[in-house]
C-alpha positions as CSV (number, residue, x, y, z in Angstrom):
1,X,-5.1,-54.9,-16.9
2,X,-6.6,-56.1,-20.6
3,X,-10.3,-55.3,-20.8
4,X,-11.2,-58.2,-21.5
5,X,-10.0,-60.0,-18.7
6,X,-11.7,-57.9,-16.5
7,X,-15.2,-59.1,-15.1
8,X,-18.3,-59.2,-16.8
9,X,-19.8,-56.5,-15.2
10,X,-16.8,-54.1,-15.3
11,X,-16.8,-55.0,-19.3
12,X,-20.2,-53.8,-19.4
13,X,-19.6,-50.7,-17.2
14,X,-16.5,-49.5,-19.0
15,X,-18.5,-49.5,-22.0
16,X,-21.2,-47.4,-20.6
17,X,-18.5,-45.0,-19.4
18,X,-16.8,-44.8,-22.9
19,X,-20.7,-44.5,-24.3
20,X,-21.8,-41.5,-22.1
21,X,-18.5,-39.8,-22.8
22,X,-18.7,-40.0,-26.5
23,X,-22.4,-38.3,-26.2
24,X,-21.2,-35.8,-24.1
25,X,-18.1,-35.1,-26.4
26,X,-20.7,-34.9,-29.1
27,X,-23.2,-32.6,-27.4
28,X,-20.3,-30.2,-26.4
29,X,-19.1,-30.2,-29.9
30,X,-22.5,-29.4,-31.7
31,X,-22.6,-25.7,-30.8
32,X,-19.2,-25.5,-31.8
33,X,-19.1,-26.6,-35.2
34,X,-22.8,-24.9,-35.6
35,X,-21.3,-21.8,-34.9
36,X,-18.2,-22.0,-36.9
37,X,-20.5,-23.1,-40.0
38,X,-22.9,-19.9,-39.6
39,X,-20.1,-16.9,-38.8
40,X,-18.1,-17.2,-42.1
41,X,-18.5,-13.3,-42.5
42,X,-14.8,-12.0,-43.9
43,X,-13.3,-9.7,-41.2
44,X,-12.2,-6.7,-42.3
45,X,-8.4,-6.4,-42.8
46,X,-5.5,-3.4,-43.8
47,X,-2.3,-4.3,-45.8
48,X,0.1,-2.0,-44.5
49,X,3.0,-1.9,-47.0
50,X,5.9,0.9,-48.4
51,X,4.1,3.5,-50.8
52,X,6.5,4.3,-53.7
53,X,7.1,8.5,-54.6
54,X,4.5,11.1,-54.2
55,X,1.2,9.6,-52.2
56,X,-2.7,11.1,-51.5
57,X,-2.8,12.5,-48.3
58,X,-5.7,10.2,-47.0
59,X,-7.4,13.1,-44.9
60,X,-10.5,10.8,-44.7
61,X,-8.5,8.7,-42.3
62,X,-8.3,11.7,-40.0
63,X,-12.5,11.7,-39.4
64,X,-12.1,7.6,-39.3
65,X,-9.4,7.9,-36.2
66,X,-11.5,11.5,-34.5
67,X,-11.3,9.9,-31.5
68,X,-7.7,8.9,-31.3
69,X,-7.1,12.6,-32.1
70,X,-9.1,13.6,-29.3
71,X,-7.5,11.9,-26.9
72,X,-4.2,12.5,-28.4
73,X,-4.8,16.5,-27.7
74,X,-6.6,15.9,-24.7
75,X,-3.1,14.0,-23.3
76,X,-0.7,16.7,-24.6
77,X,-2.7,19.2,-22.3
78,X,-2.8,17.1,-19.1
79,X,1.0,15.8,-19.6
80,X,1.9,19.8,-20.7
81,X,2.2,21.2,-16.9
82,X,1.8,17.6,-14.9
83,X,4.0,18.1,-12.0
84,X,4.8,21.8,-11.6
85,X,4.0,24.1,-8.7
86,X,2.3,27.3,-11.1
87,X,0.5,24.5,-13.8
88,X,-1.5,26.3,-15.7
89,X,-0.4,30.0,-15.1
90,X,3.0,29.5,-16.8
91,X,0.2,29.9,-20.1
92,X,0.0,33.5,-18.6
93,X,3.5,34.1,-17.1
94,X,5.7,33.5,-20.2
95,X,3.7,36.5,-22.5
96,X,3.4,38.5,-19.6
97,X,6.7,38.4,-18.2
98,X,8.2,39.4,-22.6
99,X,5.3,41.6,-22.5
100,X,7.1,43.4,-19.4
101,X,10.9,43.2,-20.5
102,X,9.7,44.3,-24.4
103,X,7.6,47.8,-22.7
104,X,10.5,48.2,-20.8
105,X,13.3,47.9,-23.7
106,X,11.5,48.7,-26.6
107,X,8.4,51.0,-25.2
108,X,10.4,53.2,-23.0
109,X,13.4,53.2,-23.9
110,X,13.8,52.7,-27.7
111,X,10.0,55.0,-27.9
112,X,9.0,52.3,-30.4
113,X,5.5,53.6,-31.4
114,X,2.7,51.7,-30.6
115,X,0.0,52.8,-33.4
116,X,-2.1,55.2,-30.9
117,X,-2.7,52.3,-28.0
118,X,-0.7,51.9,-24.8
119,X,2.5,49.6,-25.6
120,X,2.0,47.2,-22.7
121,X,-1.2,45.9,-24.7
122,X,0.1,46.0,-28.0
123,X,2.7,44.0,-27.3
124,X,0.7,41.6,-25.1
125,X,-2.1,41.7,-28.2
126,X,1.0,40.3,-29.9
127,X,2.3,37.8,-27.8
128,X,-1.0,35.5,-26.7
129,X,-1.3,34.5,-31.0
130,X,2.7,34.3,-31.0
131,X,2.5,32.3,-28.1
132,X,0.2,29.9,-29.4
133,X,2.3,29.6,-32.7
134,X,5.9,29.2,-31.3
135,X,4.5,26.2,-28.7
136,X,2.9,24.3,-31.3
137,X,5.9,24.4,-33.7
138,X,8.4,23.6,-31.0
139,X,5.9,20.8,-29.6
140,X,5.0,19.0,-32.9
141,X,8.4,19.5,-34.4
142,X,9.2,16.7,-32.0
143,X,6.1,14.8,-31.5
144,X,6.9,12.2,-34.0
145,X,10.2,11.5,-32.5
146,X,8.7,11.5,-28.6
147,X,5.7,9.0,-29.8
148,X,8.4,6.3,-31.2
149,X,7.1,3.4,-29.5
150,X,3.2,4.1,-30.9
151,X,4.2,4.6,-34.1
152,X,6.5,0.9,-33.9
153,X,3.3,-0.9,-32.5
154,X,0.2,-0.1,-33.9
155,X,-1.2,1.7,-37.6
156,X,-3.1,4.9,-37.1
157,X,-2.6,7.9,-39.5
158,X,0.7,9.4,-37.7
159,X,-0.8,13.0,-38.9
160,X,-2.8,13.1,-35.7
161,X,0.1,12.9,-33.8
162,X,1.3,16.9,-34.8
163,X,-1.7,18.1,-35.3
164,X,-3.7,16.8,-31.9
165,X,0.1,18.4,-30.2
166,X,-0.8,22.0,-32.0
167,X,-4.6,21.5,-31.0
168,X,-3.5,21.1,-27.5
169,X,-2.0,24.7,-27.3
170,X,-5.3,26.4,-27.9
171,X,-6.0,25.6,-23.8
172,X,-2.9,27.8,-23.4
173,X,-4.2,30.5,-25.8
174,X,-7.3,30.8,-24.5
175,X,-6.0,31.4,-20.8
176,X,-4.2,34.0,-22.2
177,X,-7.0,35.6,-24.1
178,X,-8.6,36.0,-21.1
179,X,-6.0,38.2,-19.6
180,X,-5.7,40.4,-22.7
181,X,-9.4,40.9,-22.2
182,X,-9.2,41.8,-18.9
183,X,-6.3,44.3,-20.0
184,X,-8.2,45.7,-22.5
185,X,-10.8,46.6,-19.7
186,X,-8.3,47.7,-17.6
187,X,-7.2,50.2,-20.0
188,X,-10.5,51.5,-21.0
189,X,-10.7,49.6,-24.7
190,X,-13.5,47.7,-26.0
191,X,-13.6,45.4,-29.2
192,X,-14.6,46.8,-32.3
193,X,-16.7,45.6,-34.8
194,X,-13.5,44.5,-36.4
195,X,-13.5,41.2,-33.7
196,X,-15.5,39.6,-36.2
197,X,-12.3,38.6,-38.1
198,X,-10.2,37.4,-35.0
199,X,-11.2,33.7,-35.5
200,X,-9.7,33.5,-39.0
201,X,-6.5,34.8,-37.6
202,X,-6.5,32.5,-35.0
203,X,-7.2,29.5,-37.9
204,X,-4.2,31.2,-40.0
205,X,-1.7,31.3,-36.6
206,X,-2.9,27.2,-36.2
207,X,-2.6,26.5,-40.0
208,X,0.7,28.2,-40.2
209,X,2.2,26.4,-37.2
210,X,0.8,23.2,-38.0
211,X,2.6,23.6,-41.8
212,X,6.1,24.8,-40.6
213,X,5.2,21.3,-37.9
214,X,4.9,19.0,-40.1
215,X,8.0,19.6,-42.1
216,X,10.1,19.9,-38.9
217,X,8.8,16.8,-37.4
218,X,9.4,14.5,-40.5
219,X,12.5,16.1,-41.4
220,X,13.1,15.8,-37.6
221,X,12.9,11.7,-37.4
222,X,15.4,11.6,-40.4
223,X,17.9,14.3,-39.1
224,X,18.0,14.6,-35.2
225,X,19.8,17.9,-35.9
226,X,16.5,19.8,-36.5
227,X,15.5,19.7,-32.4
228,X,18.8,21.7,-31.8
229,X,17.9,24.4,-34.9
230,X,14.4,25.3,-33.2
231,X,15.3,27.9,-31.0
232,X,17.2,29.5,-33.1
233,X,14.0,29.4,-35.5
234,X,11.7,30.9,-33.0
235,X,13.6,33.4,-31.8
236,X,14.8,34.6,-35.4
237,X,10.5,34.5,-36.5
238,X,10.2,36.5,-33.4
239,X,12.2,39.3,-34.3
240,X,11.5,39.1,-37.8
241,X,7.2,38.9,-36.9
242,X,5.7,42.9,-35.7
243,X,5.5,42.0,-32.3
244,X,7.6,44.3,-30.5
245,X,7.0,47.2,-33.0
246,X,4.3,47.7,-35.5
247,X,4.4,46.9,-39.9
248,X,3.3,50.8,-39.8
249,X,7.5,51.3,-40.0
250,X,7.6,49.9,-43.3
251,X,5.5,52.7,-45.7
252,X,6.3,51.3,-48.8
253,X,3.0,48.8,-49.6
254,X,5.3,47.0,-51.9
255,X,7.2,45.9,-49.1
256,X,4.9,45.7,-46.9
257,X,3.6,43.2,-49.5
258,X,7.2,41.2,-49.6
259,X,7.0,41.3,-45.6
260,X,3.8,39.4,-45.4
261,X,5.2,36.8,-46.6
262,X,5.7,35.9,-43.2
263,X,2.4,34.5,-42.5
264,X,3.1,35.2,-38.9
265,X,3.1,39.4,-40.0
266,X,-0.3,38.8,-40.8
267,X,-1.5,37.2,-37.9
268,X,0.3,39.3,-35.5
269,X,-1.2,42.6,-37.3
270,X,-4.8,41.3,-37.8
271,X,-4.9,40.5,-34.0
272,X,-4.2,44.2,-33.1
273,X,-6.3,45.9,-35.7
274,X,-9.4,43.1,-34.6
275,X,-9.2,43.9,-30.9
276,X,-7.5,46.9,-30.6
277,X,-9.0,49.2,-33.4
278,X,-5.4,50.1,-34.6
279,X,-5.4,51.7,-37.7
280,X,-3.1,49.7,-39.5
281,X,-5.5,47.1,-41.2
282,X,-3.6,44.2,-42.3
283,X,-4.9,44.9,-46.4
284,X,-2.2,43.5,-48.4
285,X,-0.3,41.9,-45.9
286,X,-3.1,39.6,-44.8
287,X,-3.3,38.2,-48.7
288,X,0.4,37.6,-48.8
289,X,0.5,35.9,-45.4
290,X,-2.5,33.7,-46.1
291,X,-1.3,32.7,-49.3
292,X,2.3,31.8,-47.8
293,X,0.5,30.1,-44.5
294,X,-1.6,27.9,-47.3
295,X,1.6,27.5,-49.1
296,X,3.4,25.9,-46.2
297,X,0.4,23.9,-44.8
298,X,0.0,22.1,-48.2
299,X,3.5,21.7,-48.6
300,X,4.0,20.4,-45.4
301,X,1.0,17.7,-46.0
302,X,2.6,15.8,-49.3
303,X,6.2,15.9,-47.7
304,X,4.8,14.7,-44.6
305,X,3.2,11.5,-46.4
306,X,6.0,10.9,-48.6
307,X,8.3,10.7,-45.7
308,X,5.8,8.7,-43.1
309,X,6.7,5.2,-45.0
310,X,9.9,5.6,-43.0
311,X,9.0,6.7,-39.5
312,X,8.8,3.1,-38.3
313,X,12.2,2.0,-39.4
314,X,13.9,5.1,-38.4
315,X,12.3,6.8,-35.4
């Protein structure tokens, strides 16, 4: 029915109602549009667009994302033995278990020599840094391709991905340092002041996985081939890397030189002679390897940034 022909009274209430509801609409609104005119600070914003040849690495954007790397690493070590009966000991069991079938093989049978120290613990002195090495290029080899629905939703720098997967190894290492310890005790040898040295070997084992990573995980989300070519890769450096006999073979220092350009030589050899007290020091070998280990890691860096415009499209 028309307003108008409605009674006096109703005229005049309807017009009250509309009234009070207009105040009320206004009241509301106040706040509102006194808020929107005092918060006009610019939010802070990222253009994410396709870089064009050879880029900066952005490391500063590694400290900015610190925690996403943490819990990055700390994921890789509770997904690395979720669901399985031994957990944990298979960080023990896989050295010990090549320490056994190498003494066996190589120690008894062979009479590879052992520079002066029971072969069961040089080879086992070996094994805990080659360990550590061969997990964390295997694992970040094929982070990139196992994180594919991350790296499609959200921007983060994509370097944390391989190096939070090589980080999470060192849980692994150290279990396993703790049994070569215990060896040591059990065979009657004690550290020597040598030990001071074993962290920088244990840097140079991470650096030098974390290089040879980085260019098998990019290369890896272009050509799925790579996956398939990694253990042939680890078990050629094995064989290649002192672990089963020592660099003492090789008397010429020229080519002792030549073999340290396998950083892993280095590592391997700088690990017995800091723990064990062999009396092969590392000398030229350890410049060569560190050199080659930087070479790789740096390498591995700029081709990793050139090729990360493409991992969303591709992986």
């Amino acid at each position: 029915m028309p307003l108008a022909r409605l009674p006096q009274k109703h005229v005049a209430a309807a017009d009250a109602f509309l009234k009070v509801n207009q105040n009320l609409m206004t009241t509301r609104s106040e706040p509102t549009n006194q808020l929107s005119t005092t918060s006009k600070a610019p939010l802070p914003h990222l253009r994410i667009q396709p870089s064009k040849g050879w880029v900066s690495l952005k490391l500063h954007e590694l400290w900015e994302y610190r925690e996403l790397l943490y819990f990055l690493t700390w994921r890789d070590i509770k997904v690395r033995y979720k669901q399985t009966v031994l957990g944990a000991a298979w960080a023990v069991l896989q050295p010990f278990m090549t320490m056994v079938v190498f003494s066996l093989f190589f120690g008894r049978l062979a009479q590879i020599p052992s520079d002066g120290v029971p072969y069961p613990i040089f080879a086992y002195a070996a094994l805990v840094p080659w360990a550590f090495f061969a997990s964390g290029l295997t694992s970040s080899s094929d982070s990139l391709v196992g994180s594919a629905n991350l790296i499609k939703k959200v921007y983060f720098p994509r370097l944390t991905i391989p190096i939070g997967t090589v980080l999470s190894g060192a849980a692994d290492f150290l279990i396993a340092f703790v049994v070569l310890l215990v060896m040591m005790l059990f065979y009657g040898i004690l550290p020597t002041v040598n030990v001071i040295f074993l962290p920088f070997f244990v840097l140079l084992a991470f650096v030098t996985a974390l290089g040879v990573g980085l260019w098998l995980s990019a290369m890896n989300v272009q050509f799925r081939d790579v996956r398939y070519t990694i253990p042939f890769i680890t078990q050629f450096w094995l064989f290649i890397t002192p672990v089963a006999y020592p660099s003492s073979l090789i008397e010429n220092e020229v080519l002792r030189a030549i073999y340290g350009l396998n950083p892993m030589a280095g590592v391997v050899e700088g690990f017995r002679w800091a723990l064990l007290g062999t009396d092969s020091a590392p000398g030229p070998v350890i410049i060569v390897s560190s050199l080659a280990s930087l070479l790789l890691f740096v390498s591995g860096l700029f081709y990793f940034r050139r090729m990360e415009k493409t991992f969303a499209d591709v992986v």
